[in-house]
C-alpha positions in Angstrom: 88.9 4.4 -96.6 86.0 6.9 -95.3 83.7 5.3 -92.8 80.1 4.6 -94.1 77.0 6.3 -92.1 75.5 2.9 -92.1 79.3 2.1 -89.3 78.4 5.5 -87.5 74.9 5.3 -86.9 74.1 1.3 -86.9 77.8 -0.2 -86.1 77.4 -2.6 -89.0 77.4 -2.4 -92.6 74.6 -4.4 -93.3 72.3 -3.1 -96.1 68.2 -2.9 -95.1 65.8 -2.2 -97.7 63.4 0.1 -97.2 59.7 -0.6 -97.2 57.3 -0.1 -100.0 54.2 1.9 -98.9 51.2 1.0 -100.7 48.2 3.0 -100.8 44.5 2.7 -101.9 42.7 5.9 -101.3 43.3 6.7 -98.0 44.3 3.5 -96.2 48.4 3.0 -96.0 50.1 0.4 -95.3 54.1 -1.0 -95.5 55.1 -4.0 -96.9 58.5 -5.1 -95.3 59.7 -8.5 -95.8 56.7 -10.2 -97.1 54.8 -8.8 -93.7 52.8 -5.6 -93.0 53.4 -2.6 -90.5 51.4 0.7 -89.9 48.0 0.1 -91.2 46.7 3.5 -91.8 43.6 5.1 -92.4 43.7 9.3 -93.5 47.2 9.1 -91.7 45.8 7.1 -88.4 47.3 3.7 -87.2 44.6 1.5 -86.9 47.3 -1.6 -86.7 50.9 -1.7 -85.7 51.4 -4.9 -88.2 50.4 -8.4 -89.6 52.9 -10.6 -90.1 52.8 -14.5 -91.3 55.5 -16.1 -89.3 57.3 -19.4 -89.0 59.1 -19.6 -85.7 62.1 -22.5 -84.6 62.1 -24.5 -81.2 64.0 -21.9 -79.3 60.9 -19.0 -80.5 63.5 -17.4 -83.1 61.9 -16.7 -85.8 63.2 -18.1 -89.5 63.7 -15.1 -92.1 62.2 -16.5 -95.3 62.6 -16.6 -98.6 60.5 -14.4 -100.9 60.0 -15.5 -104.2 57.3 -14.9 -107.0 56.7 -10.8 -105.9 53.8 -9.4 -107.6 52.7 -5.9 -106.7 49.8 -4.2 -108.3 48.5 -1.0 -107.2 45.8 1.2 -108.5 44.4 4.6 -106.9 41.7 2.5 -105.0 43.2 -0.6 -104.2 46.6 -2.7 -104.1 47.2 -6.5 -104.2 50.3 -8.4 -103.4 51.4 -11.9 -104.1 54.2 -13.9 -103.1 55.6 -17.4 -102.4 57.7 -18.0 -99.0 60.1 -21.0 -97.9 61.1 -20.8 -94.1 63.5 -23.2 -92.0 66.8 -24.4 -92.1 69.0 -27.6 -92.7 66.5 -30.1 -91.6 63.2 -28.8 -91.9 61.2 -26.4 -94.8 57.6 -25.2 -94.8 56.6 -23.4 -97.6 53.3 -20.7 -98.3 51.3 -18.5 -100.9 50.3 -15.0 -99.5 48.0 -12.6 -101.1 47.4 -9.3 -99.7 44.8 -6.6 -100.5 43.7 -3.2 -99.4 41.2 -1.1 -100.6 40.0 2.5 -100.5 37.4 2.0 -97.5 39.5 1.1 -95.2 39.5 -2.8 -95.7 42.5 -5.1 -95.6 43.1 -8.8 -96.2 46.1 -11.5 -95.3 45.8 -14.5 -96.3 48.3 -17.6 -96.5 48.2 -20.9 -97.4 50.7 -23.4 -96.6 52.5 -26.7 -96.2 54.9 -28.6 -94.4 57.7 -30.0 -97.0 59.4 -31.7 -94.4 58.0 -32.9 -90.9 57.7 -29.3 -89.2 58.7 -29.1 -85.3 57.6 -25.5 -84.2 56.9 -23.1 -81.4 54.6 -21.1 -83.6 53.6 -21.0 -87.6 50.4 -19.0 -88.4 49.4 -15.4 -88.6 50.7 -12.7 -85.5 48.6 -9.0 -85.1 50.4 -6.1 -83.0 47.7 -3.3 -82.2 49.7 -0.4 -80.6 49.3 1.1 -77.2 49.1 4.9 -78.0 46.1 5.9 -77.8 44.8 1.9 -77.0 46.5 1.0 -73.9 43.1 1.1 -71.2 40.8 2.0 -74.1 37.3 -0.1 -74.5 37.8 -2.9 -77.1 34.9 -5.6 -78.3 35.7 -9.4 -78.5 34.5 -11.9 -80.2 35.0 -15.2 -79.1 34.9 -18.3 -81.1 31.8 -19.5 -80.2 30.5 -16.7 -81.0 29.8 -14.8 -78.5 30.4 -10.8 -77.7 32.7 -9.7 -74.4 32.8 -5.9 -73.9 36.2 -5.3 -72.3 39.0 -2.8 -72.2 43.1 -3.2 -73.7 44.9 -3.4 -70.0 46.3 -0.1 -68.7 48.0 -1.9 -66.1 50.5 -4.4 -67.9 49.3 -8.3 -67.9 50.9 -10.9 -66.7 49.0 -13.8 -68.6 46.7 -13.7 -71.7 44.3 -10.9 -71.2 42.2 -12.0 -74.3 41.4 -15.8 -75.2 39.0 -17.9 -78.1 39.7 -14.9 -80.2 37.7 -14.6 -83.5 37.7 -10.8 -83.7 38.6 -7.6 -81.8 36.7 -3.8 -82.5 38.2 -0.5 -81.1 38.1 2.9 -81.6 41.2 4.0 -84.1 40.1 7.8 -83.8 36.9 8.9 -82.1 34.1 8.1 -84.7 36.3 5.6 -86.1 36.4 2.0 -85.4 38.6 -1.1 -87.0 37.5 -4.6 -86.9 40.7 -7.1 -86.7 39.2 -10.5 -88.0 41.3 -13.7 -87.6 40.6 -17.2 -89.5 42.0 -20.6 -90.0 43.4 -21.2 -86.0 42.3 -19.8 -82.8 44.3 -16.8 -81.4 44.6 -15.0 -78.0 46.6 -12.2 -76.8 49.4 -11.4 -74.6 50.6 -7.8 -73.5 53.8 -7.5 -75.2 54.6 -4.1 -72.9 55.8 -7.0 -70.9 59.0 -7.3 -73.1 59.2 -3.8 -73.6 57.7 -4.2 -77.1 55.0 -1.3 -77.5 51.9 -3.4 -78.9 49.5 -5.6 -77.6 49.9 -9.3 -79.7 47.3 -11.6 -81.1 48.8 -14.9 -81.9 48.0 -18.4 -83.1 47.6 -21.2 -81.7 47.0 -21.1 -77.4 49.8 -21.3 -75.1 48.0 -23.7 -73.5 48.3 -26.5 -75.9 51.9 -28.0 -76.4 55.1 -26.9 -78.1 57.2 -27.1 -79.7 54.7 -29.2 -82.1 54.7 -30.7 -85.3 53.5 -30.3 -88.6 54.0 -33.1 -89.9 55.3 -33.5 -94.1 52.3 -32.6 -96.6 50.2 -31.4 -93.4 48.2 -27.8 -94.8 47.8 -24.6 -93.2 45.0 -21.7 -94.1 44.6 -18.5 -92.2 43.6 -15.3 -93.2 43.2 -12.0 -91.3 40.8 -9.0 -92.5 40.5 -5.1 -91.3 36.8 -3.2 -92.1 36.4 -0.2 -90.8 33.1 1.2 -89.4 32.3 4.8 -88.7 32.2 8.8 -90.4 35.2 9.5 -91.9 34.0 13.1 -92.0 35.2 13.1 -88.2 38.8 12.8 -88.8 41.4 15.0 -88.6 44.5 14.8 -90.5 47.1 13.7 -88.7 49.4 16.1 -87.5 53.0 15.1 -88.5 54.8 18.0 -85.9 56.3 17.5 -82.8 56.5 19.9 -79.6 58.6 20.0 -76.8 57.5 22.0 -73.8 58.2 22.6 -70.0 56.3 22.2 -67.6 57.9 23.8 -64.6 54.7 23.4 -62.4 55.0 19.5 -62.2 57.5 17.8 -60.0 58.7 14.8 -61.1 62.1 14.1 -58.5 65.8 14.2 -59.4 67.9 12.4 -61.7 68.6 9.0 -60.0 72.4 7.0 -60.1 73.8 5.3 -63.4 75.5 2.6 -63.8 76.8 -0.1 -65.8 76.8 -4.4 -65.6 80.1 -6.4 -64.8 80.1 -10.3 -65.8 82.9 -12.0 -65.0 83.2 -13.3 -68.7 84.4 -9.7 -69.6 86.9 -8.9 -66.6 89.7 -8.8 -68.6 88.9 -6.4 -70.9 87.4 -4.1 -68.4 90.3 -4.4 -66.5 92.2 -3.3 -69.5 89.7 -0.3 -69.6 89.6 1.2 -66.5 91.1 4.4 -67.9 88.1 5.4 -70.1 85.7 3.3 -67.9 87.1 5.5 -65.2 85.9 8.9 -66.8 82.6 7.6 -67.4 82.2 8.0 -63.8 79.7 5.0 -63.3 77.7 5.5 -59.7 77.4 2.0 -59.4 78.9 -1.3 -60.5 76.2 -3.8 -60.9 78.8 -7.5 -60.9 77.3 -10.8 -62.1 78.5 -13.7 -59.4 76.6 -17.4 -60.2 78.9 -20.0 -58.2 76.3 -22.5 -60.2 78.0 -21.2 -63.3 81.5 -21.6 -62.2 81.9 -18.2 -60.8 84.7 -18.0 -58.0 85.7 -16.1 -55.0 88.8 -15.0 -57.3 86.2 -13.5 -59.5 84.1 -11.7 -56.9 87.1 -9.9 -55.4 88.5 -8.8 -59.0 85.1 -7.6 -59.7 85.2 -5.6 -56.3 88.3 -4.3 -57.1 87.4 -2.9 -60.7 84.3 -0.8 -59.1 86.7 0.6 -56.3 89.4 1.5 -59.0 86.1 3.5 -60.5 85.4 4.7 -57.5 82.0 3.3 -57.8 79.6 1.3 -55.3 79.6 -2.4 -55.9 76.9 -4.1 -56.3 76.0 -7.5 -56.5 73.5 -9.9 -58.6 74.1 -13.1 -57.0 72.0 -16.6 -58.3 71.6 -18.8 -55.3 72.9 -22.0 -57.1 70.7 -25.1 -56.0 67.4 -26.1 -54.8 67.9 -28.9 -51.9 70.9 -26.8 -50.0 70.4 -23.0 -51.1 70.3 -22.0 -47.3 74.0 -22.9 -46.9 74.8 -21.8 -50.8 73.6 -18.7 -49.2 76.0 -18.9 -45.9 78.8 -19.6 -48.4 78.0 -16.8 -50.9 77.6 -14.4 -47.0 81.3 -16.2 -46.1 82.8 -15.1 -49.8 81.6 -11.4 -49.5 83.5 -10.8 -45.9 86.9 -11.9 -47.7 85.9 -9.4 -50.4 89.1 -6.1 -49.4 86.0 -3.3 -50.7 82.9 -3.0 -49.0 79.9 -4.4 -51.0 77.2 -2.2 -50.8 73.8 -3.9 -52.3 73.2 -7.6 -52.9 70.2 -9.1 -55.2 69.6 -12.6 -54.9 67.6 -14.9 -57.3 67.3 -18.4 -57.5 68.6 -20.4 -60.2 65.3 -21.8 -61.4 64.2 -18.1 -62.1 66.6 -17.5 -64.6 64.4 -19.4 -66.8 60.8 -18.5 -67.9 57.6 -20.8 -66.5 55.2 -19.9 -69.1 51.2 -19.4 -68.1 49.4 -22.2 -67.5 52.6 -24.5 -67.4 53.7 -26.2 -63.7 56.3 -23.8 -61.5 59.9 -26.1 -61.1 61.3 -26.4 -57.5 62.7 -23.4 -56.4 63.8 -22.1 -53.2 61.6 -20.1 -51.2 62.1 -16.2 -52.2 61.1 -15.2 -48.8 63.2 -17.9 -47.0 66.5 -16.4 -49.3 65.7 -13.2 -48.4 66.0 -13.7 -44.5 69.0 -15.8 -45.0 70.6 -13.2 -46.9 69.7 -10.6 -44.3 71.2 -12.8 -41.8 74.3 -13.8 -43.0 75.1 -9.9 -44.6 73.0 -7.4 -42.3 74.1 -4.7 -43.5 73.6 -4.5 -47.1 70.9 -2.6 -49.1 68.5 -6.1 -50.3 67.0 -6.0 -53.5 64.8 -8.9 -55.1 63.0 -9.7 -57.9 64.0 -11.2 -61.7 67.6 -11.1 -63.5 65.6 -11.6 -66.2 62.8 -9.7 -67.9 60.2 -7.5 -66.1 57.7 -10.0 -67.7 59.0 -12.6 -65.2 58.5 -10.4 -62.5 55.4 -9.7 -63.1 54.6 -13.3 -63.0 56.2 -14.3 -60.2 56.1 -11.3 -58.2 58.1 -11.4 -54.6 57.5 -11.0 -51.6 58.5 -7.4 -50.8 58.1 -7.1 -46.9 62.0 -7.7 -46.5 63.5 -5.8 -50.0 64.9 -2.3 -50.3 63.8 -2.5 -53.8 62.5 -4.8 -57.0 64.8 -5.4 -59.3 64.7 -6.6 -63.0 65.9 -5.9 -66.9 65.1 -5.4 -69.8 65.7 -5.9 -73.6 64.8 -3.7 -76.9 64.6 -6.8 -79.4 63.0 -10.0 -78.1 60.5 -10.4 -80.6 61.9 -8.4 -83.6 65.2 -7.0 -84.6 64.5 -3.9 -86.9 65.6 -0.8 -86.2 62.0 0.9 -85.8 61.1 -1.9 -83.6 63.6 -2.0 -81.4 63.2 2.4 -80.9 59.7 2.5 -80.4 59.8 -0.1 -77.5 60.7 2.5 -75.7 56.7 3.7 -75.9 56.2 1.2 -73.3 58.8 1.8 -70.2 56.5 4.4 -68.8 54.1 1.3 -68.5 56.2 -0.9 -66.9 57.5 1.8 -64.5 53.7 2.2 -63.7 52.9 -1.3 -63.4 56.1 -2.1 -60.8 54.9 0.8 -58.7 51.1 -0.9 -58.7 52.7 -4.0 -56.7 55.6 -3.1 -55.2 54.3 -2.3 -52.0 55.9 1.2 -51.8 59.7 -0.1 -52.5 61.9 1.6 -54.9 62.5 -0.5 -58.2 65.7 -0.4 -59.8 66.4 -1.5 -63.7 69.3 -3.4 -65.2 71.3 -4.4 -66.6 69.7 -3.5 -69.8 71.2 -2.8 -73.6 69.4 -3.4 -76.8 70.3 -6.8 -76.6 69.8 -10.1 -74.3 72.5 -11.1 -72.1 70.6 -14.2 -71.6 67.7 -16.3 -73.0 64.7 -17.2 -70.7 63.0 -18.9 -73.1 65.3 -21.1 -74.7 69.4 -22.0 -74.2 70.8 -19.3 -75.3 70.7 -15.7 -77.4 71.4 -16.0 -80.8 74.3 -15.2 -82.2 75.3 -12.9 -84.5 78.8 -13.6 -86.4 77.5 -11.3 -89.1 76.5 -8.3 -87.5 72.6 -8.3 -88.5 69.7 -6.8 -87.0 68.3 -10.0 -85.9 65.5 -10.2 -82.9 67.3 -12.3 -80.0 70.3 -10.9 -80.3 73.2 -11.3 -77.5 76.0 -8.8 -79.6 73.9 -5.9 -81.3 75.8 -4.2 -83.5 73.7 -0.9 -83.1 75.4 -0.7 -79.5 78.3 1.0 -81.1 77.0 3.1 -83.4 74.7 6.6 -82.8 71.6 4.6 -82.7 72.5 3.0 -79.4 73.3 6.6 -78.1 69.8 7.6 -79.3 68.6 4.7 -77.2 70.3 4.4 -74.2 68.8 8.6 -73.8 65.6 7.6 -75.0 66.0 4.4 -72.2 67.0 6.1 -69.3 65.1 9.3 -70.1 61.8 7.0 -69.8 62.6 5.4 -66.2 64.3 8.8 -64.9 61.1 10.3 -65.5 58.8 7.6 -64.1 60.3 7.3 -60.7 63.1 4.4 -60.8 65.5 4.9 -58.0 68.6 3.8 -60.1 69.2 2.6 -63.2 71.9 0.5 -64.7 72.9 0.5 -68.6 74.5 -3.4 -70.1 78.3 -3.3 -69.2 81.2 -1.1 -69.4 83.0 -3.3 -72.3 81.6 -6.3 -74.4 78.3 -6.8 -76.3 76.5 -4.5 -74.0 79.6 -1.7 -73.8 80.0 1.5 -74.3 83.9 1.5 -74.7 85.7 -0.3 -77.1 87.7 -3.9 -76.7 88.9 -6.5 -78.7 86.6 -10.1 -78.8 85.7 -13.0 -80.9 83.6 -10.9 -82.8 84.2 -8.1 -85.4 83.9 -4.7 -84.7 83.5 -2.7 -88.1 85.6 0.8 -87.6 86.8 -0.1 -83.8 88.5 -3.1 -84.2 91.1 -0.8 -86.1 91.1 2.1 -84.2 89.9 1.5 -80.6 88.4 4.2 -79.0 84.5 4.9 -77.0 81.0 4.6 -78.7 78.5 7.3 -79.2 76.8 5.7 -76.2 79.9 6.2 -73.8 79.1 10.4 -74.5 75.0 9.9 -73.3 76.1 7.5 -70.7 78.8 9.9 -68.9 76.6 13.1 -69.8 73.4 11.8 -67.9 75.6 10.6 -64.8 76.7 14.2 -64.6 73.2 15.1 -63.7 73.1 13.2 -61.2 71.0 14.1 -58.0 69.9 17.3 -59.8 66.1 18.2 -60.0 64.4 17.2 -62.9 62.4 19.1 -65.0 58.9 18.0 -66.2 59.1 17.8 -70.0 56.1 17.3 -72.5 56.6 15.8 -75.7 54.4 15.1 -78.1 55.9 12.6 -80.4 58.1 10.8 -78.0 58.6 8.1 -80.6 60.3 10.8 -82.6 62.0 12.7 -79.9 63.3 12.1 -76.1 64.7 14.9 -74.3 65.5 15.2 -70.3 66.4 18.9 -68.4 67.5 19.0 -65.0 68.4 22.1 -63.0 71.9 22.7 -62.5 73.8 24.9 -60.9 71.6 28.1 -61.6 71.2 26.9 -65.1 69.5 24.2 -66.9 70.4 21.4 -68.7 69.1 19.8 -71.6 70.0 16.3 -73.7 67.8 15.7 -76.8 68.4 12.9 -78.7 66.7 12.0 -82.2 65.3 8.5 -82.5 64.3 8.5 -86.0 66.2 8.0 -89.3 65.1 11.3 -90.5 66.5 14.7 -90.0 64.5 17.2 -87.4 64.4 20.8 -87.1 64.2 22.2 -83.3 62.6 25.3 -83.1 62.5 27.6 -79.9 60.1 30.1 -79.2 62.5 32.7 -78.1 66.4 32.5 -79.0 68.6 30.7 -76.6 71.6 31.7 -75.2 74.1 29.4 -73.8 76.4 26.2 -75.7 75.8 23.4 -77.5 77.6 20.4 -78.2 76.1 17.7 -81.0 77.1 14.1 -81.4 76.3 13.0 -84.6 77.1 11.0 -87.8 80.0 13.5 -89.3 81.4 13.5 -85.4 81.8 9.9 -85.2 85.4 9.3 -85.7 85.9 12.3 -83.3 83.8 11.3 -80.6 85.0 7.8 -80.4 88.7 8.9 -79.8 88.2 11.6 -77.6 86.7 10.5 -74.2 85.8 14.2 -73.7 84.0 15.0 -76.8 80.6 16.5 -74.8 82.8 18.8 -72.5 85.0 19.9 -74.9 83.7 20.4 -78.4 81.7 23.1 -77.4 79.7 26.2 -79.5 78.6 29.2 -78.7 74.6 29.1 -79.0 72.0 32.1 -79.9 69.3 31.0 -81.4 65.6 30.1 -82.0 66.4 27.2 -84.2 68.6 23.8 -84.1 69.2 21.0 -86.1 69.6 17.1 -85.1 70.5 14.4 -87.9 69.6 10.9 -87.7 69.8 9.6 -84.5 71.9 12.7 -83.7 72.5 13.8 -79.8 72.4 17.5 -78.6 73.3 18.9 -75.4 72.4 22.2 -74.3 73.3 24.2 -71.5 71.7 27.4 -71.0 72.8 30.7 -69.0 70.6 31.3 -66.4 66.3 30.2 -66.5 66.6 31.5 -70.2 65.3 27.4 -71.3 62.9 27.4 -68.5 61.2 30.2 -69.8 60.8 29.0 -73.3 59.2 26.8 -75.4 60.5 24.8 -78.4 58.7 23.4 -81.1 60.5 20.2 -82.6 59.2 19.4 -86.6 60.3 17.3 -89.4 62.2 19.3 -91.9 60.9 19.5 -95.6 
């Protein structure tokens, strides 16, 4: 039976409809799933989406059911109606939407609702993403719901808390001449800077964080809220938008060399990594980053077999270790300093974080006990002196940027991140990666001139902050929360791991560490409690073993500067190497792209994609070996497709490429 392109590119066979674009005049905008995305005007976003959602106790978010579709479209205006039911076994609320758009620009959302059941929720009510191209520092208008006018700017700098409160409306600029007014009704809203969980919008909600949750709607309770776009301005000022995309080198700029790569170890998964180390082993991880929480049952057995993996892979070990309890942590700490010296292979760098700050302490809510951060750190210097330190959050970087450490006695600032915390779509979870360069940014602006280090990170979570536990995912959807993503093992989670490490290379981190060698976060295949479309019947690597073991070969080699300018569409890294350059591209869209170079290119290729699959996953040495002449001043990528290019001599270096969609 031939493999689907829906296994090879998303690791699951799950079907996903495709949006309808509706149009009036010149304003766009997608319906998917009952919501909106990409609010458009001549071809500009003005709005990254509105969406009406109904959210559980845990902040998941309840897929609804659509019933009652009505579309009606005309050349100057659209409307679309619909009923909704959202919940599960125990509770239901139910709603009316109707959407409209018009030719000048203006858009409404409204729904109107009621609780069938007594409701218990973390959030029901209307939710608006403006995105941060373009927006991210840029002067914005508020107004408040008293009425009044603040003149303030979308943070550059990433936000801890709510940078915008007592919303009624918000005005910016879309295009220069161009402005779109965002007007919510029926609740009051405030914002939150979503490049915290490496989601690439800014996000106005309802209801305050302030007031309690979960909270209750209780049976026959109504809801009403609405949210309108107008825009203001001369359209006669806008351009069309240019749909290309260009790739160029800048050779003047320096921007470092490639830092180390490696992969997390938790002791849930030593088995099958142990069973591994044979493919794991030609990865050639730099670094093993092992999981140890005594608090969680981990043991002394455990530590040493995790030691003992990264020495078979000839790697450095390293260790996240989660000081257990509050009232004794200094002698947890003595015993975890007493476990390491009976560990045979040297340990080379220890993170520490308390057990409390596994969790999330939302703004404005009371901090629980925890240990002193810079009472653990001198305890851990004392009892291991000769480690490399690193602090921070085992969570999210937005818990490190509320609680940020003390750095006086790291090496470096640690923390992870995910691709779909607060949606699970594939063009969510790909353009997140708009917003690394900000959090790389942001860590620099108080870290006190220490290195930060990322990881483990994958696509999904490999824990919850916010609630007991990811969700999980026995029927390999793309659902937001995710522990087991299923577009790990296909070419879309090669796209992204390029696209992820490409984006903190670039920006300065030190080292960076990808989800695990095997399990939900893996790159090589192994049997679990979970089915594995394709691999569970024939074994082998994923697409994402190929990016992971052809960016650790460039390891310590100068970087070169690279400008791209549709990154959503396109992330590429070069490096310098050995007299010749280097370059990984890797598609991040669904669509097909042309790469076109100014002058022909002489060197080899090799290209992972879709019709390579079953090739690639069964031969560990697909990148190195499946190689092509190259002579050319054109290339193609498929969908999510990988391409690795190594030149003869400066000949890349002195080119330029121009990257386009093909018609």
């Amino acid at each position: 039976m031939a493999t689907s392109d829906l296994i090879r590119l998303f690791g699951t066979d799950e079907p996903v409809e495709p949006p309808r674009l509706l149009k009036a005049g010149p304003l766009t905008v997608e319906l998917e799933a009952g919501n909106l995305r990409y609010a458009r005007y001549y071809g500009h976003e003005m709005i990254r989406a509105i969406s009406f959602v109904v959210r559980d106790t845990n902040w998941g978010t309840y897929a609804p059911r659509i019933e009652d579709l009505d579309i009606q479209e005309g050349p100057e205006s659209f409307r679309v109606c619909y009923n909704a039911v959202a919940g599960g076994q125990d509770q239901k609320f139910s709603y009316a939407v109707n959407i409209e758009g018009k030719a000048d620009g203006s858009l409404q959302f409204a729904a109107n609702g009621i609780a069938d059941t007594d409701f218990l929720t973390n959030r029901t009510g209307f939710v608006v993403l403006h995105p941060i191209d373009g927006v991210a520092g840029a002067p914005c208008q508020i107004e408040h719901v008293d009425g009044s006018i603040e003149e303030t700017n979308f943070p550059l700098l990433i936000d801890p808390v709510q940078p915008m409160r007592e919303i009624r409306s918000l005005t910016h600029d879309f295009q220069p001449g161009l402005a779109v007014n965002c007007r919510m009704n029926g609740d009051v809203f405030e914002m939150e800077d979503q490049r915290n969980w490496t989601d690439a919008s800014y996000k106005t909600y309802v209801r305050p964080l302030s007031l309690p949750w979960p909270y209750l709607i209780k049976e026959g309770e109504k809801l009403s809220q609405k949210v309108s776009l107008s825009v203001s301005g001369k359209v006669g000022a806008l351009e069309v938008a240019d749909t290309s995309v260009s790739i160029s080198f800048a050779n003047d700029v320096e921007v470092g060399s490639m830092p180390p790569i490696g992969f997390g170890l938790h002791p849930k998964d030593l088995i099958a990594t142990e069973d591994s180390l044979d493919l794991l082993r030609t990865a050639n991880p730099t670094h093993i980053v092992c999981y140890y929480d005594p608090g969680a049952g981990h043991s002394l057995a455990d530590l040493k077999r995790m030691a003992a993996i990264a020495h078979e892979l000839k790697a450095e070990t390293w260790l996240e270790f989660v000081v257990p309890t509050v009232d004794r942590f200094e002698r947890d700490i003595e015993e975890f300093g007493h476990a390491v010296l009976q560990v045979e292979y040297p340990i080379s760098t220890v993170m520490v974080s308390p057990a409390p700050d596994l969790k999330c302490t939302l703004p404005g809510s009371p901090w629980p006990p925890c240990p002193p951060l810079e009472t653990c750190y001198q305890a851990v210097r004392r009892v291991l002196p000769g480690v490399r330190l690193g602090g921070g959050m085992f969570s999210f970087f937005t818990e490190l940027n509320r609680k940020r450490p003390p750095v006086e006695q790291l090496d470096f600032l640690t923390f992870t991140t995910v691709a779909i915390f607060h949606a699970g779509d594939d063009r969510s979870a790909m353009e997140g990666l708009e917003s690394l360069p900000y959090i790389a940014t942001s860590v620099k602006e108080f870290a006190g001139g220490k290195p930060f280090h990322v990881g483990p990170s994958a696509i999904g979570l490999r824990a919850n902050p916010y609630g007991e536990s990811p969700m999980s995912n026995p029927h390999n959807i793309r659902q937001a929360m995710n522990c087991m993503d299923p577009r790990q093992r296909g070419l879309f989670g090669a796209a992204w791991y390029l696209g992820f490490v490409t984006r903190f290379a670039e920006n300065g981190a030190f080292a960076i560490t990808i989800g695990s060698g095997v399990g939900e976060f893996g790159i090589v295949h192994a049997k679990t409690n979970y089915a594995q479309p394709w691999f569970d019947e024939n074994g082998g690597v994923y697409p994402a073993y190929h990016v992971f073991r052809a960016l650790v070969d460039l390891r310590d080699k100068p970087l070169v500067k690279l400008r791209i300018s549709k990154p959503r569409e396109v992330q590429a890294i070069a490096v310098k190497k050995n007299g010749s350059t280097e370059l990984l591209i890797a598609n991040l869209t669904g669509q097909p792209k042309t790469i076109r170079f100014e002058q022909p290119l002489s060197g080899e290729v090799s290209v992972l994609d879709a019709s390579a699959f079953e090739l690639a996953a069964r031969d560990c040495s697909y990148f190195s070996r499946i190689k092509k002449p190259f002579t050319d001043d054109e290339a193609f990528l498929n969908p999510y497709g990988i391409m690795r290019l190594q030149s003869q001599g400066d000949a890349l270096l002195r080119s330029r490429c121009a990257t386009s969609s093909k018609v």
